[in-house]
N, CA, C and O atoms as a GROMACS GRO file, in nm:
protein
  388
    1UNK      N    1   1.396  -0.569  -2.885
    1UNK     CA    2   1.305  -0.608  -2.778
    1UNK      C    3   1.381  -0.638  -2.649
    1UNK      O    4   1.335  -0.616  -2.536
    2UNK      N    5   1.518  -0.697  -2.680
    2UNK     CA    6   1.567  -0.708  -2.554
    2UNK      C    7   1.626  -0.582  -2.507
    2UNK      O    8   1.644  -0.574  -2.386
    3UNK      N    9   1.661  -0.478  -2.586
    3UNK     CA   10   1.698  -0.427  -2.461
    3UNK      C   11   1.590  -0.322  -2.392
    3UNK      O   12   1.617  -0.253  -2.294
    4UNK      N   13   1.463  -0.323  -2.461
    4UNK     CA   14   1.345  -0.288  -2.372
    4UNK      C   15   1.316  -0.336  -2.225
    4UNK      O   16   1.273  -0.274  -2.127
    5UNK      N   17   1.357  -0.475  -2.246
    5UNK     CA   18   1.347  -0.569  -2.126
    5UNK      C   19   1.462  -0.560  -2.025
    5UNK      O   20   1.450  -0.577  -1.903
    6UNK      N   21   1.588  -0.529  -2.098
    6UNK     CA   22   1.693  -0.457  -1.986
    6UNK      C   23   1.678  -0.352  -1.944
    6UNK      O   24   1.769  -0.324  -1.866
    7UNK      N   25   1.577  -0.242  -1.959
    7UNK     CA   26   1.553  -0.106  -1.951
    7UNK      C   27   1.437  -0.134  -1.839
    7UNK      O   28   1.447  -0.060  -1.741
    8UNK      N   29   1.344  -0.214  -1.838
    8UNK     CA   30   1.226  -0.295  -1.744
    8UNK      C   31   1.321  -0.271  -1.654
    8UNK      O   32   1.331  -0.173  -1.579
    9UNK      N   33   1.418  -0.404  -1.668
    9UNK     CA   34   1.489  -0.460  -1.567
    9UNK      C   35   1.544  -0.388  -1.441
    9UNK      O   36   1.545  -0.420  -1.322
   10UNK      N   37   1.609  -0.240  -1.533
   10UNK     CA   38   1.697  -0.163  -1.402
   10UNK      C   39   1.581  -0.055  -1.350
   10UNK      O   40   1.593   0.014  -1.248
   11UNK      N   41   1.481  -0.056  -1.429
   11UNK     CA   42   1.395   0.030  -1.316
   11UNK      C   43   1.336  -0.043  -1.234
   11UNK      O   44   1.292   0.034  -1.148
   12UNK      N   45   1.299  -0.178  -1.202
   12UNK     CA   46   1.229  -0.269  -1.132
   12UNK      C   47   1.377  -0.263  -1.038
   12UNK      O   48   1.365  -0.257  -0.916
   13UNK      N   49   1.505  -0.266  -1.095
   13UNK     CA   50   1.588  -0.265  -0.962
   13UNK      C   51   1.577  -0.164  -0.909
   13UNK      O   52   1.560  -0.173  -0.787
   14UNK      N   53   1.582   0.002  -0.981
   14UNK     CA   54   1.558   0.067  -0.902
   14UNK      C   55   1.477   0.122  -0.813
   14UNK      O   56   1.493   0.226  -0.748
   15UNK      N   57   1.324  -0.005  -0.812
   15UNK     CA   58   1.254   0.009  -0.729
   15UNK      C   59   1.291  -0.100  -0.602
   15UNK      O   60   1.236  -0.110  -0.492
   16UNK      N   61   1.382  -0.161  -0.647
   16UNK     CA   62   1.435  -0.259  -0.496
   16UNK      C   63   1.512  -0.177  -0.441
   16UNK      O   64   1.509  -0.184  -0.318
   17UNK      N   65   1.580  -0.103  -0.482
   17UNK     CA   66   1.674  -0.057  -0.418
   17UNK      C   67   1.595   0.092  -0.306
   17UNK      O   68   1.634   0.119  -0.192
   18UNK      N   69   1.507   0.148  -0.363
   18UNK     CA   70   1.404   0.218  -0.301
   18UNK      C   71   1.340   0.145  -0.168
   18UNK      O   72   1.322   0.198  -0.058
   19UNK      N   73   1.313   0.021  -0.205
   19UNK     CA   74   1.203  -0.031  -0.097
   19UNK      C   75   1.374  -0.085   0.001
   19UNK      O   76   1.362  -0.077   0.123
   20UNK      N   77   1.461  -0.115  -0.031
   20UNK     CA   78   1.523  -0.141   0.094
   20UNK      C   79   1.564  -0.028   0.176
   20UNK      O   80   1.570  -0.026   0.299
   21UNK      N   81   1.590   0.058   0.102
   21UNK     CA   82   1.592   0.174   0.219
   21UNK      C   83   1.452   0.207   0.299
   21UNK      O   84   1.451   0.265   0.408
   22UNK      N   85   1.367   0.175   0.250
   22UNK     CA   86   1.246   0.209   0.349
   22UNK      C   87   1.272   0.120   0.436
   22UNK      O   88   1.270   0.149   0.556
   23UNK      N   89   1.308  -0.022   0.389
   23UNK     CA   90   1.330  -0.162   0.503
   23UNK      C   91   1.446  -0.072   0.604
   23UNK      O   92   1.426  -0.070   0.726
   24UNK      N   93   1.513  -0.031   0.572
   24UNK     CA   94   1.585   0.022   0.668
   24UNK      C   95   1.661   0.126   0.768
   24UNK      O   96   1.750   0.132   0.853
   25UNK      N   97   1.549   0.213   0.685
   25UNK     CA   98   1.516   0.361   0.735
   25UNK      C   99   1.339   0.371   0.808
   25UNK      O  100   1.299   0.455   0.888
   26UNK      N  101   1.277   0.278   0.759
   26UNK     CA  102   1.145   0.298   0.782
   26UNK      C  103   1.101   0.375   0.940
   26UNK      O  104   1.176   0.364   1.036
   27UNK      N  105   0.991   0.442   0.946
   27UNK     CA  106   0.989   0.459   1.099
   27UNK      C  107   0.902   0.366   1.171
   27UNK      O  108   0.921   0.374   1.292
   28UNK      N  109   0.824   0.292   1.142
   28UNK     CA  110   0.717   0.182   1.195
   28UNK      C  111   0.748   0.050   1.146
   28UNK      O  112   0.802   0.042   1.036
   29UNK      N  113   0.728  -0.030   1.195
   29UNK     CA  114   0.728  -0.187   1.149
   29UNK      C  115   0.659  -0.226   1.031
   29UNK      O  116   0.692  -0.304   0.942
   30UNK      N  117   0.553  -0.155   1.048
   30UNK     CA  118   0.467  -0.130   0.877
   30UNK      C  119   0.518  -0.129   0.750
   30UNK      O  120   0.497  -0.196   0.648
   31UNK      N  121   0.614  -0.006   0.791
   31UNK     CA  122   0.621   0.022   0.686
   31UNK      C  123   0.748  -0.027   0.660
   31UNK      O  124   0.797   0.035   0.566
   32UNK      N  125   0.847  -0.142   0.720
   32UNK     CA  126   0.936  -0.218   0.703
   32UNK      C  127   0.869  -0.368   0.630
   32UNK      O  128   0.938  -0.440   0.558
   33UNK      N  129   0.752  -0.390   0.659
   33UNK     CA  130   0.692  -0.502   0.648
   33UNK      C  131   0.664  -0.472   0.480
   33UNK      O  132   0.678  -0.561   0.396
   34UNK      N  133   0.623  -0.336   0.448
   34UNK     CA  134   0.536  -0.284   0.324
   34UNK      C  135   0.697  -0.307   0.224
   34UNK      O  136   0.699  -0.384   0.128
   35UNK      N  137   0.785  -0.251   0.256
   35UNK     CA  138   0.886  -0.248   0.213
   35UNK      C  139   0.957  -0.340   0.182
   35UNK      O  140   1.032  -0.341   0.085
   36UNK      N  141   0.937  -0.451   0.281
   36UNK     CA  142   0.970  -0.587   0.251
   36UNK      C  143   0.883  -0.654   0.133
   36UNK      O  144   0.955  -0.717   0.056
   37UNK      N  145   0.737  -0.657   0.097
   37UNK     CA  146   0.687  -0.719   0.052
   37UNK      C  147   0.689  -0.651  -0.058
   37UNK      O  148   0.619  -0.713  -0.138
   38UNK      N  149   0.753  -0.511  -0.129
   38UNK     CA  150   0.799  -0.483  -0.214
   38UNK      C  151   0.892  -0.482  -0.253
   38UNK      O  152   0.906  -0.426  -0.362
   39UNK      N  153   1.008  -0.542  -0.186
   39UNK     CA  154   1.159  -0.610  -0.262
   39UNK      C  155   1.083  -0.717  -0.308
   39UNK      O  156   1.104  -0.728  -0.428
   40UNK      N  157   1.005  -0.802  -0.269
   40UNK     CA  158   0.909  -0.934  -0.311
   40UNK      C  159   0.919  -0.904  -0.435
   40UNK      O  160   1.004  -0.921  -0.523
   41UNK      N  161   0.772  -0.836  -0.424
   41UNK     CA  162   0.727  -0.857  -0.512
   41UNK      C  163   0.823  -0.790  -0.647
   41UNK      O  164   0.821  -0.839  -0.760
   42UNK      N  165   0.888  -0.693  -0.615
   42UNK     CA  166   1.000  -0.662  -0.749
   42UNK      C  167   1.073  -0.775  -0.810
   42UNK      O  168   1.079  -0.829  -0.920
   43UNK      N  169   1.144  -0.794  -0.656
   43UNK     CA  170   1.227  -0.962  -0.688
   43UNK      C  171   1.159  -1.095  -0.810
   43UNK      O  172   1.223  -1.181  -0.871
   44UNK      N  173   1.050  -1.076  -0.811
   44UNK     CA  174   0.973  -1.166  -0.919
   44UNK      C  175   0.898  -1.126  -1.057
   44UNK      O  176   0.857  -1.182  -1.159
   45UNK      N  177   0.904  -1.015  -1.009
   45UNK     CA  178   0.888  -0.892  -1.127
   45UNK      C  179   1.040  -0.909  -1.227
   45UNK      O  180   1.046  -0.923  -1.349
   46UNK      N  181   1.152  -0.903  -1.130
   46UNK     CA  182   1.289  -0.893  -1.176
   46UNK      C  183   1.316  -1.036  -1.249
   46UNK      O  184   1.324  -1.048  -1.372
   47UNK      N  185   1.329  -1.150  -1.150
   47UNK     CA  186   1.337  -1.256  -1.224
   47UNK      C  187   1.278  -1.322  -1.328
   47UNK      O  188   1.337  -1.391  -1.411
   48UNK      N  189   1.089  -1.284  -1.318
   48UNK     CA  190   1.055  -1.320  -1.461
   48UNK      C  191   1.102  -1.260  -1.591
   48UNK      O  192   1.081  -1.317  -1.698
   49UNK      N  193   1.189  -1.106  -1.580
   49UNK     CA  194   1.221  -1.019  -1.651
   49UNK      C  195   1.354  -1.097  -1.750
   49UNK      O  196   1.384  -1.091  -1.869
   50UNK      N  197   1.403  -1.160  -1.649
   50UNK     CA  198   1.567  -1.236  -1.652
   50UNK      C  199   1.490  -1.371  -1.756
   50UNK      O  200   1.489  -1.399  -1.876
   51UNK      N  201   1.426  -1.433  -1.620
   51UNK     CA  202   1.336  -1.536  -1.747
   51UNK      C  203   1.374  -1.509  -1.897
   51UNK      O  204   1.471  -1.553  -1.959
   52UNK      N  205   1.258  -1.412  -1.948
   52UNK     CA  206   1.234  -1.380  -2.108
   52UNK      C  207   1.339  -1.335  -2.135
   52UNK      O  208   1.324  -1.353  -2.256
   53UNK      N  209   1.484  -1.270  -2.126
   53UNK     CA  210   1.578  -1.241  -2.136
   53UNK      C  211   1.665  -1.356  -2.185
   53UNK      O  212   1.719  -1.383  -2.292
   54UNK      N  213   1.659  -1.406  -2.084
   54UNK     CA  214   1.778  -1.541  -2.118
   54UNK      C  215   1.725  -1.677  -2.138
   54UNK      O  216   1.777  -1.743  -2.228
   55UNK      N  217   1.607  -1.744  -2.053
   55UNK     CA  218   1.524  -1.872  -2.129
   55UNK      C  219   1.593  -1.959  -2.013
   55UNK      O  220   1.580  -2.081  -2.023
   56UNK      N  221   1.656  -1.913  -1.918
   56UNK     CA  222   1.683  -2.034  -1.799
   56UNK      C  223   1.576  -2.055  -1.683
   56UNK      O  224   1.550  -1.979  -1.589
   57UNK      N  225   1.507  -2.212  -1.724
   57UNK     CA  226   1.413  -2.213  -1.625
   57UNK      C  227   1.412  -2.231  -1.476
   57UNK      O  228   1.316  -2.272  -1.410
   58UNK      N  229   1.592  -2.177  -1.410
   58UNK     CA  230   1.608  -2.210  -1.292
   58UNK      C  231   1.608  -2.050  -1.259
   58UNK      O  232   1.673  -2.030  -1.156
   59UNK      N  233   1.567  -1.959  -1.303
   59UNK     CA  234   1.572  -1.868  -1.288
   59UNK      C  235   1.387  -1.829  -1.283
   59UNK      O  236   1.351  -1.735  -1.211
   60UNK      N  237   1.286  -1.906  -1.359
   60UNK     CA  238   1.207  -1.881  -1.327
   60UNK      C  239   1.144  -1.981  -1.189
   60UNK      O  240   1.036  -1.953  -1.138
   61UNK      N  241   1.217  -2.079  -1.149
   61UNK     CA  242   1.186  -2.172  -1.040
   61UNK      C  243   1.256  -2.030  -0.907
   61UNK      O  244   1.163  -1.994  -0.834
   62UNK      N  245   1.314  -1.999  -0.893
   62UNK     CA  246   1.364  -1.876  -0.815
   62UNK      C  247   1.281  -1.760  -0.788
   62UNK      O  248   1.276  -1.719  -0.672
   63UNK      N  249   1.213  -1.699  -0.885
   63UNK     CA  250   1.131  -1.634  -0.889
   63UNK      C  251   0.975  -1.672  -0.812
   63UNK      O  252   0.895  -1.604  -0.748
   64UNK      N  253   0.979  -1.801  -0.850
   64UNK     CA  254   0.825  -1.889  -0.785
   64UNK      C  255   0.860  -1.930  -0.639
   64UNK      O  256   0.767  -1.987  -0.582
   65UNK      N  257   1.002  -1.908  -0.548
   65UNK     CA  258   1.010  -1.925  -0.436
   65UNK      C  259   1.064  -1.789  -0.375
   65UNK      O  260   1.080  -1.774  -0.254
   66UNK      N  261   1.086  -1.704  -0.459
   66UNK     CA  262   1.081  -1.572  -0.394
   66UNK      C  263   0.948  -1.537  -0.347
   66UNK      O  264   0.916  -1.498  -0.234
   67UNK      N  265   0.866  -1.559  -0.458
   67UNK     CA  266   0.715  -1.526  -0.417
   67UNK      C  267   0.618  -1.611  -0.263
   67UNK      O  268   0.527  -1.571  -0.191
   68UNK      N  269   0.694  -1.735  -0.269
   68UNK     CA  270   0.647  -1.807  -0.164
   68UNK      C  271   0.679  -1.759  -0.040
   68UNK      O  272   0.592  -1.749   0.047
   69UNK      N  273   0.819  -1.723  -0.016
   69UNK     CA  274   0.904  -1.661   0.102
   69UNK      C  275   0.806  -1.538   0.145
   69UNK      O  276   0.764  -1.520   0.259
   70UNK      N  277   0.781  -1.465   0.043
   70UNK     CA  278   0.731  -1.326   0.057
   70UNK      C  279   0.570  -1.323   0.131
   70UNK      O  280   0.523  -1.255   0.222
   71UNK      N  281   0.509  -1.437   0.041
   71UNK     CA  282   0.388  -1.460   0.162
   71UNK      C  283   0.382  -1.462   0.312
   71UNK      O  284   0.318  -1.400   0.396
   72UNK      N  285   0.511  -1.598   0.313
   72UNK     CA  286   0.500  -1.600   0.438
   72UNK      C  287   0.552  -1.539   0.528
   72UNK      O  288   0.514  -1.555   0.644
   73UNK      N  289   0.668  -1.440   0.487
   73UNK     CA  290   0.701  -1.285   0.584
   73UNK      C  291   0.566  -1.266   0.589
   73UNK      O  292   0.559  -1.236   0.708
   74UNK      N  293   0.445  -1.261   0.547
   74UNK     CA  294   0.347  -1.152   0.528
   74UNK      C  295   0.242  -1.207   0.631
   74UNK      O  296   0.154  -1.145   0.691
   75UNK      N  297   0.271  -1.324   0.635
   75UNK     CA  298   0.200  -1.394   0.743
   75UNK      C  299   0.266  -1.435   0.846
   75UNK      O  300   0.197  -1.489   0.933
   76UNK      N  301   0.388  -1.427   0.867
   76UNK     CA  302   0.462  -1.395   0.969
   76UNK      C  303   0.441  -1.275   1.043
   76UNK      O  304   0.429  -1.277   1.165
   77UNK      N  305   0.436  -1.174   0.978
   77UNK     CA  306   0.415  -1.028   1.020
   77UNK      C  307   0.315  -1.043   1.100
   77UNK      O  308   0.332  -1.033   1.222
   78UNK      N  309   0.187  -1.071   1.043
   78UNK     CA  310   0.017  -1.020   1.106
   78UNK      C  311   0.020  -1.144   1.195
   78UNK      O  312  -0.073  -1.136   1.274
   79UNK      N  313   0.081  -1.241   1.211
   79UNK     CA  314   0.086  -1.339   1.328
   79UNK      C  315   0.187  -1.277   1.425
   79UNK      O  316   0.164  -1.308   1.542
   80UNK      N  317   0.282  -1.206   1.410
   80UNK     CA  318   0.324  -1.147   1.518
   80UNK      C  319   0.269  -1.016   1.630
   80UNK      O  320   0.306  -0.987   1.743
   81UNK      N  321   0.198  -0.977   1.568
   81UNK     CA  322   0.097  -0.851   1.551
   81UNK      C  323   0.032  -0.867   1.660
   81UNK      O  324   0.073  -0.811   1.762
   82UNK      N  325  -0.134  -0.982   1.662
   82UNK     CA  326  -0.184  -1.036   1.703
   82UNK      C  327  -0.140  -1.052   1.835
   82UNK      O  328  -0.020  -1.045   1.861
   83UNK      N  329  -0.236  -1.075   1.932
   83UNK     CA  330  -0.212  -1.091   2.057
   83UNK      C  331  -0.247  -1.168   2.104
   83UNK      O  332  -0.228  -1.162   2.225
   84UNK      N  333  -0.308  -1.273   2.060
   84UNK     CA  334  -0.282  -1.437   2.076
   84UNK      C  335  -0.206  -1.486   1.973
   84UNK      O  336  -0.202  -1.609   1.972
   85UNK      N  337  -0.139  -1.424   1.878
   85UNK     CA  338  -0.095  -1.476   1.815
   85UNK      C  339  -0.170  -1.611   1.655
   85UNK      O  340  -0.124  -1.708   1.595
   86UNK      N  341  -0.303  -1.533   1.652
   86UNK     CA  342  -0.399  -1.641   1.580
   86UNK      C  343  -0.414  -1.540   1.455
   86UNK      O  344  -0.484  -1.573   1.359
   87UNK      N  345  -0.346  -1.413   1.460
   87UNK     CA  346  -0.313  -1.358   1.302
   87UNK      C  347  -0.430  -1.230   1.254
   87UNK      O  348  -0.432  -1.183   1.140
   88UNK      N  349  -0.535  -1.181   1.379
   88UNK     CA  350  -0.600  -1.076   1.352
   88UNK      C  351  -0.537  -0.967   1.448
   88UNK      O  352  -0.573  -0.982   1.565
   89UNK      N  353  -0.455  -0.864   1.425
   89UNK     CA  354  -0.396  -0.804   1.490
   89UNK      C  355  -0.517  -0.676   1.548
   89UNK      O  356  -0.491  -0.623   1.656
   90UNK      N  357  -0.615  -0.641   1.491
   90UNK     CA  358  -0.699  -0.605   1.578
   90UNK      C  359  -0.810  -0.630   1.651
   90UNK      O  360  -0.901  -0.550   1.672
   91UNK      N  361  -0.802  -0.757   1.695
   91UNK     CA  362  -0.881  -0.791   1.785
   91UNK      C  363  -0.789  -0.845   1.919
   91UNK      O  364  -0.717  -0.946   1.920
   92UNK      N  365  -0.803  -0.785   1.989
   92UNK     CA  366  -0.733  -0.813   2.154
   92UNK      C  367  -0.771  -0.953   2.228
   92UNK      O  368  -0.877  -1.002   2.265
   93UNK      N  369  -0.631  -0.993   2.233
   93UNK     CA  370  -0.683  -1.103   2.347
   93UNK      C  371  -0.787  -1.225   2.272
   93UNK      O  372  -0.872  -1.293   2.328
   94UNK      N  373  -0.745  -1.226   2.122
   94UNK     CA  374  -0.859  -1.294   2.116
   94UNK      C  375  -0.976  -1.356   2.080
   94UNK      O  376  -1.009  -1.466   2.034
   95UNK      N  377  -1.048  -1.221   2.125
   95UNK     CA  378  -1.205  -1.219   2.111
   95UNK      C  379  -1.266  -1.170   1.988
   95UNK      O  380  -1.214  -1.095   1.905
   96UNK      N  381  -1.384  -1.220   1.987
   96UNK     CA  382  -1.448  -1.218   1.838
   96UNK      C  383  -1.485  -1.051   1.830
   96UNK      O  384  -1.506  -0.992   1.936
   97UNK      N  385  -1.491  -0.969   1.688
   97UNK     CA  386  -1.518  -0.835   1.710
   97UNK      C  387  -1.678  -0.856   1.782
   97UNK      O  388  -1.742  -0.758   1.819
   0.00000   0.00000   0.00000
């Protein structure tokens, strides 16, 4: 069983390792943002993986603040977007649709 879970493991890396090259090849901010929130979400995919693997619960406390970080890039993002800055990036200036 474990080494099913090491076999999980390196394809979930080799989907981090995928999404950082989009982070840093990407051609739009989008799709740096998309890319980002899929090292995320792998990153916790990965660590709960480590979790059941090894049984160290500082490894699943890591995992539960990867996920937190990753929100708030995500709401960092669409608040930068925005043009008041109040987090609906398509509405201008603002105003209600």
């Amino acid at each position: 069983m474990t080494d099913l879970l090491y076999v999980a493991a390196l394809v979930i890396l080799a989907n981090v390792a995928v999404s950082a090259w989009r982070v840093l090849h990407g051609p739009a901010r989008a799709d740096r943002i998309m890319g980002a929130q899929l090292i995320g979400t792998s990153g916790v995919a990965l660590l709960v993986l480590l979790y059941l693997i090894h049984g160290s619960s500082g490894v699943l406390d890591l995992a539960l603040l990867l996920a937190l970080l990753a929100a708030f890039a995500a709401v960092g993002y669409v608040k930068s977007r925005s043009a008041d800055g109040a987090g609906d990036p398509e509405v201008a200036g603002g105003e209600d649709p």
